[in-house]
Structure formats: structure tokens, C-alpha cells
C-alpha positions as a Markdown table, in Angstrom:
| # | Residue | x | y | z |
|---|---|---|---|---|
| 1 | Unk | -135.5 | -27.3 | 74.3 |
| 2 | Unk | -138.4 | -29.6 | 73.9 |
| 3 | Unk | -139.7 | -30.7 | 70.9 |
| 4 | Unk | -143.5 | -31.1 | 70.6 |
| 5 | Unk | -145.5 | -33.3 | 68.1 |
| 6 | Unk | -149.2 | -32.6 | 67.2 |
| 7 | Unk | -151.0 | -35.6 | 65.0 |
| 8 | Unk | -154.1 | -36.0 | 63.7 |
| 9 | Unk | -157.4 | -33.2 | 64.9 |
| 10 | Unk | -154.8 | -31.5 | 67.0 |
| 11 | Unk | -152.3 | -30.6 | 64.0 |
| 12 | Unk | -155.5 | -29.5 | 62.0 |
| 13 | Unk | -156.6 | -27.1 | 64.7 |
| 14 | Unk | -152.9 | -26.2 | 65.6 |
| 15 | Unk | -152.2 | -25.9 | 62.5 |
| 16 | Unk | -148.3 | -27.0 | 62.5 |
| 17 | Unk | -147.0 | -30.9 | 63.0 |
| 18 | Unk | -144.1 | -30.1 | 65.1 |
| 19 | Unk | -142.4 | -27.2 | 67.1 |
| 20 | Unk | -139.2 | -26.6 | 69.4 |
| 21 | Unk | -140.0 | -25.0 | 72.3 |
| 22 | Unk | -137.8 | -23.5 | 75.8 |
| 23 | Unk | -140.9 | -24.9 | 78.1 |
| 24 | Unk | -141.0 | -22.9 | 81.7 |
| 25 | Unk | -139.0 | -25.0 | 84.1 |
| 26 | Unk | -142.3 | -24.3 | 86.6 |
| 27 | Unk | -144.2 | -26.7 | 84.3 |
| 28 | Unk | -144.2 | -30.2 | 85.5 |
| 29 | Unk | -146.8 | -32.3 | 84.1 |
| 30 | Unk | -148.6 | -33.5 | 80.6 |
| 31 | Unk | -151.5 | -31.8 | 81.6 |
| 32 | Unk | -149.2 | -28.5 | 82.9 |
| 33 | Unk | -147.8 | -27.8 | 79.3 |
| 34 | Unk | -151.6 | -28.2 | 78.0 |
| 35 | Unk | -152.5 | -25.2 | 80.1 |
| 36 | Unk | -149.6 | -23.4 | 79.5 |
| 37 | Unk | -150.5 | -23.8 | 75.3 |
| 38 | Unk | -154.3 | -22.6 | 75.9 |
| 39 | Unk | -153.0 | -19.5 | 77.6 |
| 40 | Unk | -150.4 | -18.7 | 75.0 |
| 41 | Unk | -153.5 | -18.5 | 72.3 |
| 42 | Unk | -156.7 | -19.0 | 71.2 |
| 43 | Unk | -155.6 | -21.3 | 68.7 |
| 44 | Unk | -154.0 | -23.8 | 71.1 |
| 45 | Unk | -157.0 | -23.1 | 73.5 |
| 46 | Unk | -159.5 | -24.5 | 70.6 |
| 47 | Unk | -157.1 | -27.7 | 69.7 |
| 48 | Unk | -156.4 | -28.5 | 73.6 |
| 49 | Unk | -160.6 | -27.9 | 74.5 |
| 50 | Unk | -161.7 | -31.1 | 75.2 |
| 51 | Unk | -159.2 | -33.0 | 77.1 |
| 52 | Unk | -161.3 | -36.2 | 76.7 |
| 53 | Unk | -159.7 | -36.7 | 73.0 |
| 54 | Unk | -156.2 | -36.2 | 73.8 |
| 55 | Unk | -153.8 | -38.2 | 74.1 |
| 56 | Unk | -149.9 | -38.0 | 75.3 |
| 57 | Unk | -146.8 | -39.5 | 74.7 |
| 58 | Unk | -143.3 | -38.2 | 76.7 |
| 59 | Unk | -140.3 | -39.4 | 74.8 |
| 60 | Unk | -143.0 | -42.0 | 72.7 |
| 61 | Unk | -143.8 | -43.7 | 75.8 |
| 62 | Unk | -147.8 | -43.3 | 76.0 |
| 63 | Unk | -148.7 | -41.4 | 78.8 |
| 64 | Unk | -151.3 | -40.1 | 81.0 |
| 65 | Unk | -152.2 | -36.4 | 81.4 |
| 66 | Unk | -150.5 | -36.3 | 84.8 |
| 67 | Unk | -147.2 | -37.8 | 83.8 |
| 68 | Unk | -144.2 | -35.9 | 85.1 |
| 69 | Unk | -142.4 | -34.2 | 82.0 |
| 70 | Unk | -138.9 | -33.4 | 84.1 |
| 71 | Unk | -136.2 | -34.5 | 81.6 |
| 72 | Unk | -138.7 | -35.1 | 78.1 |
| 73 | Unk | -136.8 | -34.6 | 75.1 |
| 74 | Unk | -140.3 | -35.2 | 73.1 |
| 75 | Unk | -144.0 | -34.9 | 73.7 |
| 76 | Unk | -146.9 | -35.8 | 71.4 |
| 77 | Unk | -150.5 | -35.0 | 71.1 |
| 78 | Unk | -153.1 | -37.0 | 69.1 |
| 79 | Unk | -156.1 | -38.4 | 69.2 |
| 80 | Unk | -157.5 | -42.2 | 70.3 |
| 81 | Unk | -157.3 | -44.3 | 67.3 |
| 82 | Unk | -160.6 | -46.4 | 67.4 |
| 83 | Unk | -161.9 | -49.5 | 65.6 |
| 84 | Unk | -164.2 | -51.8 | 64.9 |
């Protein structure tokens, strides 16, 4: 089981902070489990749309979209903090 965070614009659109979830063993990236989410509905599809303000973090290490997920216990979503 694999818990999964959602912070910021991706809880609003998911609509939920946190889930447990039995990921398919096929899926072996970030950016894997993202696809996998937009095809299980159109509400992940919306919150997971443009890839380009998403951000990940595997077992609160940042991460990039390709990052292997074999072994996560965790993995986040959110969106780049800016400042100014």
C-alpha cells in the first residue's frame, strides 16, 4: 500500500489531502502513477493536466517526474512555491 499526498491546487481539484492506495506493480515512475490517476477519472485528469505545475516528492525526498517509485512508502503532489 502506498500512501499518496496531494497539497495545495492539486488537493483543491482532487478534492481529498491524502489516500491509501494498492498501486499496479507495472507502474514504475512519478510520472507513471500520474497517468495511471488521469485514466482512473476525470477528476484526477483535471488536477494532473498541466504537468508543468507539479511537483513530486517519493518518501519526502523531492523528486523529478521520472524518478523510479519501486519501494515508496509515500508520494506527494503539490505545486512550486514561488517568491519574490
Amino acid at each position: 500500500m502506498t500512501k499518496l499526498f496531494y497539497f495545495a491546487r492539486v488537493r483543491q481539484l482532487v478534492g481529498k489531502g491524502e489516500e491509501d492506495i494498492e498501486l499496479p506493480a507495472s507502474l514504475a515512475t512519478v510520472s507513471d502513477v500520474v497517468a495511471w490517476l488521469k485514466a482512473r477519472d476525470e477528476t484526477y485528469a483535471n488536477a494532473f493536466s498541466d504537468m508543468r505545475v507539479i511537483r513530486a516528492a517519493v518518501d519526502q525526498s523531492h523528486k523529478p517526474l521520472d524518478a523510479s517509485i519501486r519501494g515508496a512508502r509515500e508520494i506527494a503532489f503539490f505545486s512550486p512555491v514561488t517568491g519574490g
